[in-house]
C-alpha positions as CSV (number, residue, x, y, z in Angstrom):
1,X,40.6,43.5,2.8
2,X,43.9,45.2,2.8
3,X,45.1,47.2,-0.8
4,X,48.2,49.8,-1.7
5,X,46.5,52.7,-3.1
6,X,50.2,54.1,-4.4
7,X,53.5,53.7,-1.9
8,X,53.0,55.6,1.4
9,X,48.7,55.3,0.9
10,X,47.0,52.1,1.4
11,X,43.1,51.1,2.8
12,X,41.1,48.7,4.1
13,X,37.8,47.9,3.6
14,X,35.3,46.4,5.8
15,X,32.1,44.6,5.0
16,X,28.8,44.4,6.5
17,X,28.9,47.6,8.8
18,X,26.4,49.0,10.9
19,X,26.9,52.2,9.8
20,X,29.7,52.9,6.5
21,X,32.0,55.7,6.9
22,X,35.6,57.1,5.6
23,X,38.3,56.5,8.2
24,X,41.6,58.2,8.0
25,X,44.3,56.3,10.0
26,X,41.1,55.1,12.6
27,X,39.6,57.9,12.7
28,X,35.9,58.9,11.2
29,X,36.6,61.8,8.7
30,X,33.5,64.8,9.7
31,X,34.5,67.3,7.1
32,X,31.5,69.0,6.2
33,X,32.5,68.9,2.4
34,X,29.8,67.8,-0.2
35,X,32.8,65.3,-1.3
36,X,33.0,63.7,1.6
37,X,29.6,63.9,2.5
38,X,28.8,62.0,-0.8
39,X,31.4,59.4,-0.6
40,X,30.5,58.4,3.4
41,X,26.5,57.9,1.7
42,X,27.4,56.0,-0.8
43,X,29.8,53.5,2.2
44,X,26.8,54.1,4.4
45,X,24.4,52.7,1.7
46,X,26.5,49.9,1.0
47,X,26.8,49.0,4.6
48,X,31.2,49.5,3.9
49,X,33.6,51.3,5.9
50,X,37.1,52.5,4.5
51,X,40.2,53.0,6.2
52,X,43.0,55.2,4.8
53,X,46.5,54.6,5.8
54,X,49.5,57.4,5.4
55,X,52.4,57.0,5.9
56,X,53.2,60.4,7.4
57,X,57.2,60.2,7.9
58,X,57.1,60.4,4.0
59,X,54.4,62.9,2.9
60,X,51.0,64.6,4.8
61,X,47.9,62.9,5.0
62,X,46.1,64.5,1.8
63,X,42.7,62.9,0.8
64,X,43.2,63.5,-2.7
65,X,40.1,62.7,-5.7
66,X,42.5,60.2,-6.6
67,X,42.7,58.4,-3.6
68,X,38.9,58.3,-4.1
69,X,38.1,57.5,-7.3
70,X,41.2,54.6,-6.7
71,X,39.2,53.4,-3.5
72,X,35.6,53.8,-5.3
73,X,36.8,51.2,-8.1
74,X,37.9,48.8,-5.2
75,X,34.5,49.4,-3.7
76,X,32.6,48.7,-7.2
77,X,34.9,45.4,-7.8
78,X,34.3,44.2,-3.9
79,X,30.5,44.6,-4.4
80,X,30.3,43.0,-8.1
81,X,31.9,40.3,-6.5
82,X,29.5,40.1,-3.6
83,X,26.4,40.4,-6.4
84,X,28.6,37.1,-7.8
85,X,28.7,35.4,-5.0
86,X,25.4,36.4,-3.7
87,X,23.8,35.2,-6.8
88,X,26.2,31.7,-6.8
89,X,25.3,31.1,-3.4
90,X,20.9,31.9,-4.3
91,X,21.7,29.6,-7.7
92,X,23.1,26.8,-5.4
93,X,19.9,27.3,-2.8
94,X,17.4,27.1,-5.9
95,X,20.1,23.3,-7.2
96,X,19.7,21.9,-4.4
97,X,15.7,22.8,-3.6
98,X,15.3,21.3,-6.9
99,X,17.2,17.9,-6.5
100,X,15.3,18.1,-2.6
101,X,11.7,18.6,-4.2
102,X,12.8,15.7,-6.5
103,X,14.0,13.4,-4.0
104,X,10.8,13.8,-2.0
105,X,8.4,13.7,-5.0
106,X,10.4,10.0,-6.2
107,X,9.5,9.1,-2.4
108,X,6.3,10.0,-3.1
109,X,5.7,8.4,-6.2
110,X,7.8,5.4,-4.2
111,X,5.4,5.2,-1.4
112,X,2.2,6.2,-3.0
113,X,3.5,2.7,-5.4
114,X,4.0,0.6,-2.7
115,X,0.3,1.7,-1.3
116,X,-1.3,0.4,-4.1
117,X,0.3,-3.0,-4.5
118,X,0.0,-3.5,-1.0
119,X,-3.8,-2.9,-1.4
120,X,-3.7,-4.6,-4.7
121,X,-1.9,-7.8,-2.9
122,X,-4.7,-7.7,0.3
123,X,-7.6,-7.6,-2.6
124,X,-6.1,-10.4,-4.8
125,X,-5.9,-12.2,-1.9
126,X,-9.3,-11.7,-0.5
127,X,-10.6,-12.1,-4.3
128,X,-9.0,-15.6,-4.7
129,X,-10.4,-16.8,-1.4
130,X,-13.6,-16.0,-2.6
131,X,-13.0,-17.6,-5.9
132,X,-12.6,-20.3,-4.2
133,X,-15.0,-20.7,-2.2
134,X,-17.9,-18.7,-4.9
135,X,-19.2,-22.3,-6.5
136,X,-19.5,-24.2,-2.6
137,X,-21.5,-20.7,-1.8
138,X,-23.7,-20.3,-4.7
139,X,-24.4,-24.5,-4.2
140,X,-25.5,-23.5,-0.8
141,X,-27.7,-20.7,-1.8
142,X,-29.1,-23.0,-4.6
143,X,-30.1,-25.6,-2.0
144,X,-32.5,-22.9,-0.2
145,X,-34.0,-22.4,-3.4
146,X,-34.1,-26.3,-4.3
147,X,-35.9,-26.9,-1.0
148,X,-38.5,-24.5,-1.7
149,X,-38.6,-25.5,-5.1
150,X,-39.6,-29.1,-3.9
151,X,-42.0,-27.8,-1.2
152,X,-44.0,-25.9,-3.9
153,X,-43.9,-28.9,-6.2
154,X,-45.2,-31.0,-3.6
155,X,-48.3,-28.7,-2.9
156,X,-48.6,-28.5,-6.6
157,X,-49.3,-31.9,-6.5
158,X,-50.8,-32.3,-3.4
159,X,-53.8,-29.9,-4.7
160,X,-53.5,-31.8,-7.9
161,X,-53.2,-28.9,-10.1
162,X,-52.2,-30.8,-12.9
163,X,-55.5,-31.9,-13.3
164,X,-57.7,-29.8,-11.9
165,X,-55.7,-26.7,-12.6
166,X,-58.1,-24.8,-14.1
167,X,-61.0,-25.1,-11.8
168,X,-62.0,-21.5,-10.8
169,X,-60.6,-21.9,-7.4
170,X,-58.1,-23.6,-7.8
171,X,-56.5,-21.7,-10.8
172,X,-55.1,-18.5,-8.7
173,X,-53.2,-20.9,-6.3
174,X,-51.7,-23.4,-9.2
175,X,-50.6,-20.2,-11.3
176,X,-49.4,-18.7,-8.2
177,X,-46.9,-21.7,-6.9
178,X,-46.1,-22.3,-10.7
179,X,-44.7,-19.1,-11.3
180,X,-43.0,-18.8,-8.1
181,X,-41.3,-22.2,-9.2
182,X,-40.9,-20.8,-12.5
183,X,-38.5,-17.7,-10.7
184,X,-36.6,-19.6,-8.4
185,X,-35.7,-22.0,-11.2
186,X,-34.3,-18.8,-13.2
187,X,-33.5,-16.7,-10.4
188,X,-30.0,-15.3,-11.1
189,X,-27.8,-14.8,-7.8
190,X,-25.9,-11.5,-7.2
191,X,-22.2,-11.5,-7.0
192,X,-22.9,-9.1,-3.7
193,X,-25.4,-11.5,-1.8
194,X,-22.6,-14.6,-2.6
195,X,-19.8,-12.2,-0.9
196,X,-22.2,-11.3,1.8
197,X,-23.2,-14.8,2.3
198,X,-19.5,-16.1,2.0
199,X,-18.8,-13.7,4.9
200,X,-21.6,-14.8,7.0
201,X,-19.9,-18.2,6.2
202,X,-16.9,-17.2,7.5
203,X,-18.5,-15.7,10.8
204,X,-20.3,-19.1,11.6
205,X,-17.4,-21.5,11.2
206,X,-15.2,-18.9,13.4
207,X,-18.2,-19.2,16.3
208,X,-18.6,-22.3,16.2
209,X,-15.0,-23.2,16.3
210,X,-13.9,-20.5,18.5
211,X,-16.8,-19.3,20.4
212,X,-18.6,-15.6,20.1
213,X,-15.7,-13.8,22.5
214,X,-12.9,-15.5,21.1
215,X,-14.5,-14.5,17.1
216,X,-15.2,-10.9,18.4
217,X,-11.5,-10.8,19.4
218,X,-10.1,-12.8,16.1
219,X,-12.0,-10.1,13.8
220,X,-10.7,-7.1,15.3
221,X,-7.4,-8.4,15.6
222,X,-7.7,-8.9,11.4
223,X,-9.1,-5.1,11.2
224,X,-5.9,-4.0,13.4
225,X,-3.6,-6.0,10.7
226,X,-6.0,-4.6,7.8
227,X,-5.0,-1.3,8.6
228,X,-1.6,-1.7,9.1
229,X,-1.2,-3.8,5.9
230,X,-2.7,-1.2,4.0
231,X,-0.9,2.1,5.7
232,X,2.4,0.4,4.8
């Protein structure tokens, strides 16, 4: 950065040094004066080194307190422009971190979304199926307990308990099958055994249309697309 200090002086200043010094014409400047020794800390701190120009066909080469109070407001405007820039460049850093972390966090929110319906859509699925299978499933449980309904009926009435019901050895027995008639009839079924049930459904029409290998090989093929449904 080339500037006229007054007609036959000019300098040049250079940024980001090693090591800051006063050059006059090229050359380091060594005098041992507490002037000069200040003004080459001060470069040295700021990492800035200083060239002085004369023009010596016109006048001597005379390093006047001028000259370096001229070159010291250069230096001061130079650096509050670096600060400037320095704190443009760190406001532009923090911008565009901010509209990154937003970017990634509406990804996030994006995917994170798109998890859940996708679970959501596999459950709704797998819920309707079961819906529409529950009242063929709870039938068939109901038949178990219809058959052994009818068995205890029939040994009810086989040891006539009707009528001799409360004979002393036969009154444990006929209050035994009657009650156990008396908790099938009421017996409420668990949502869980139905699913558990529907599942073992499932299983036995797969064997016994494909075969054990060929189920074994269906169901982990389903688990492989599970998991890849539900990672997407």
């Amino acid at each position: 950065m080339n500037f006229a200090i007054k007609k036959n002086v000019s300098a040049k200043i250079y940024l980001n040094q090693i090591r800051g010094c006063l050059l006059l014409n090229g050359r380091e400047i060594k005098k041992n004066s507490v002037k000069f020794q200040t003004f080459n800390n001060l470069l040295n701190s700021l990492s800035i080194s200083v060239n002085i120009t004369f023009d010596t066909n016109k006048k001597k080469a005379i390093i006047t307190n001028k000259i370096l109070l001229e070159i010291s407001k250069k230096i001061k405007k130079v650096s509050e422009n670096r600060i400037k820039m320095k704190e443009k460049i760190k406001e532009n850093e923090v911008k565009n971190q901010k509209e990154e972390d937003n970017i990634n966090n509406s990804q996030i929110k994006k995917n994170s979304f798109l998890f859940f319906n996708s679970k959501l859509i596999f459950f709704i699925m797998i819920l309707i199926l079961f819906l529409s299978d529950y009242k063929t499933t709870v039938a068939k449980i109901n038949e178990n307990y219809i058959m052994e309904i009818k068995e205890l009926e029939k040994d009810y009435k086989i040891n006539k308990c009707k009528e001799n019901g409360n004979l002393p050895s036969l009154k444990p027995v006929c209050e035994t099958m009657l009650n156990k008639i008396d908790i099938l009839k009421n017996k409420k079924i668990p949502k869980l055994s139905v699913f558990s049930i529907w599942l073992g459904d499932i299983y036995d029409r797969l064997q016994n249309t494909f075969g054990f290998i060929n189920t074994i090989i269906i169901i982990i093929l389903f688990i492989i697309i599970l998991i890849i449904f539900i990672r997407i």
